[in-house]
C-alpha positions in Angstrom: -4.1 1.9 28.8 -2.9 1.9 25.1 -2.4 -1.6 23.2 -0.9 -1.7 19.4 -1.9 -4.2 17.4 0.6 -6.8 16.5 2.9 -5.9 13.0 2.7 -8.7 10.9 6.7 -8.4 10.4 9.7 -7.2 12.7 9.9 -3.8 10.9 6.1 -3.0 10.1 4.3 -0.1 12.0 1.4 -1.2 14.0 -2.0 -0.5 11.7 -4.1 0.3 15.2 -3.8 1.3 18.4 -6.4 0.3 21.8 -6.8 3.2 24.0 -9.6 2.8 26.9 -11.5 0.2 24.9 -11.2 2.4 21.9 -9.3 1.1 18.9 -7.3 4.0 16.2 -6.8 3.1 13.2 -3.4 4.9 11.2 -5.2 6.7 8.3 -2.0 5.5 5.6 -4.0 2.0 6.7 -7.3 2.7 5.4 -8.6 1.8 2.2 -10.6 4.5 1.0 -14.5 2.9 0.6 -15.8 2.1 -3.2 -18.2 4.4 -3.1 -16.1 7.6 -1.9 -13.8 6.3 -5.2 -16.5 6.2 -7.8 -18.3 9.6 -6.5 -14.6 11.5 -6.0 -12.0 9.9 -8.4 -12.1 10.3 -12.2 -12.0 6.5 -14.3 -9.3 7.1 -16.7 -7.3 5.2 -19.1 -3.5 5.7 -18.9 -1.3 4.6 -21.7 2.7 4.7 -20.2 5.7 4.1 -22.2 6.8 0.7 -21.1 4.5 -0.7 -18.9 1.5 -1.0 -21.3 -2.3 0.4 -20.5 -4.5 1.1 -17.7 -8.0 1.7 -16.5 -8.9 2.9 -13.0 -9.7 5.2 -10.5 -7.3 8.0 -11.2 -6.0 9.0 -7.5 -2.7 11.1 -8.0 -0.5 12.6 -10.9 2.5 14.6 -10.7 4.3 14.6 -13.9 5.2 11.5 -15.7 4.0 9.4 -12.2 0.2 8.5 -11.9 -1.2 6.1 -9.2 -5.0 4.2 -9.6 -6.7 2.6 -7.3 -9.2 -0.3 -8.8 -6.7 -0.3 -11.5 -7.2 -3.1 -14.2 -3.9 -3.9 -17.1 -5.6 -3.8 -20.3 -3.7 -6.7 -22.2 -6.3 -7.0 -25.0 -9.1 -5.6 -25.9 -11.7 -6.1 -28.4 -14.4 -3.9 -30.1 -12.7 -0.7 -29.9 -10.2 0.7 -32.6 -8.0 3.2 -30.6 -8.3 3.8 -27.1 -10.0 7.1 -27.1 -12.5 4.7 -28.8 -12.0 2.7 -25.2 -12.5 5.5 -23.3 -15.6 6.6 -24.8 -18.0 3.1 -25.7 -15.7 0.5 -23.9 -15.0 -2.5 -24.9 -17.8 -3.8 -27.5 -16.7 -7.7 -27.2 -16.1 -8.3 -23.7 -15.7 -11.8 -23.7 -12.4 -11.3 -26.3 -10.6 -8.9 -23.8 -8.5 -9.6 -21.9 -8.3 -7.9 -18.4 -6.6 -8.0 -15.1 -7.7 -7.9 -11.7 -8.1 -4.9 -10.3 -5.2 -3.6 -7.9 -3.7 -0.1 -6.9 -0.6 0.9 -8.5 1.8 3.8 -9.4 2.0 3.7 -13.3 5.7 5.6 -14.1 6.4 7.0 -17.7 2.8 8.2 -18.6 2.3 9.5 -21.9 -1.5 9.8 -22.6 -4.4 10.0 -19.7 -7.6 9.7 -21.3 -10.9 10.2 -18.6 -13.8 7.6 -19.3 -17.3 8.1 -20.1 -19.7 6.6 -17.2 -20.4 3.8 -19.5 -17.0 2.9 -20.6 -16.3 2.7 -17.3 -18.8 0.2 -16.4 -18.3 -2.1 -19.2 -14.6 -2.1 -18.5 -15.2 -3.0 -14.9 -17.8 -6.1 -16.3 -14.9 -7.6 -17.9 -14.4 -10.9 -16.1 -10.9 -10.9 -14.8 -8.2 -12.6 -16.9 -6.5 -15.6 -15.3 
């Protein structure tokens, strides 16, 4: 006997499915786990024409389109000159940047990608979130 879980609107697919005591869970549903990001996903910052800059998990590119997950919006930052500079030492004064919470998004119109050194990558991620 086979029971879907409940969609949380009139439209939405169910997320699992009970067979025999068993649930099945739609792989489009799963969040890939942190650690399969860090050790399989390069940290990159992306710079796009209009929507400003980015750091995170760099999943897909195709063209001008990229999508992160764990991305962060880079409003301000301090202690770096240029981003490459970014990318390379992160940010020197953490407590001047200024740094969103991290989410998964598709960035459209990019114009730069710029991979991160490990520890640029962890001092971006210690910046506490902007609010």
């Amino acid at each position: 006997m086979s029971t879907p879980s409940t969609p949380t609107s009139a439209s939405a697919k169910p997320t699992s499915i009970k067979i025999d005591e068993v649930e099945y869970v739609r792989a489009d549903s799963v969040q890939p786990s942190q650690a399969l990001i860090d050790g399989n996903l390069p940290y990159v910052i992306i710079r796009s024409a209009r929507a400003g800059v980015f750091a995170g998990h760099l999943d897909r590119r195709d063209g001008q389109e990229a999508s992160l997950i764990g991305a962060r919006r880079l409003w301000r930052w301090a202690g770096a000159n240029t981003l490459s500079d970014l990318a390379i030492e992160g940010p020197l004064k953490p407590a001047e940047c200024k740094f969103s919470r991290p989410v998964a998004l598709t960035v459209m119109e990019v114009i730069e990608v710029i991979p991160t050194t490990q520890l640029a990558k962890e001092r971006i991620k210690a910046v506490i979130e902007w609010k």
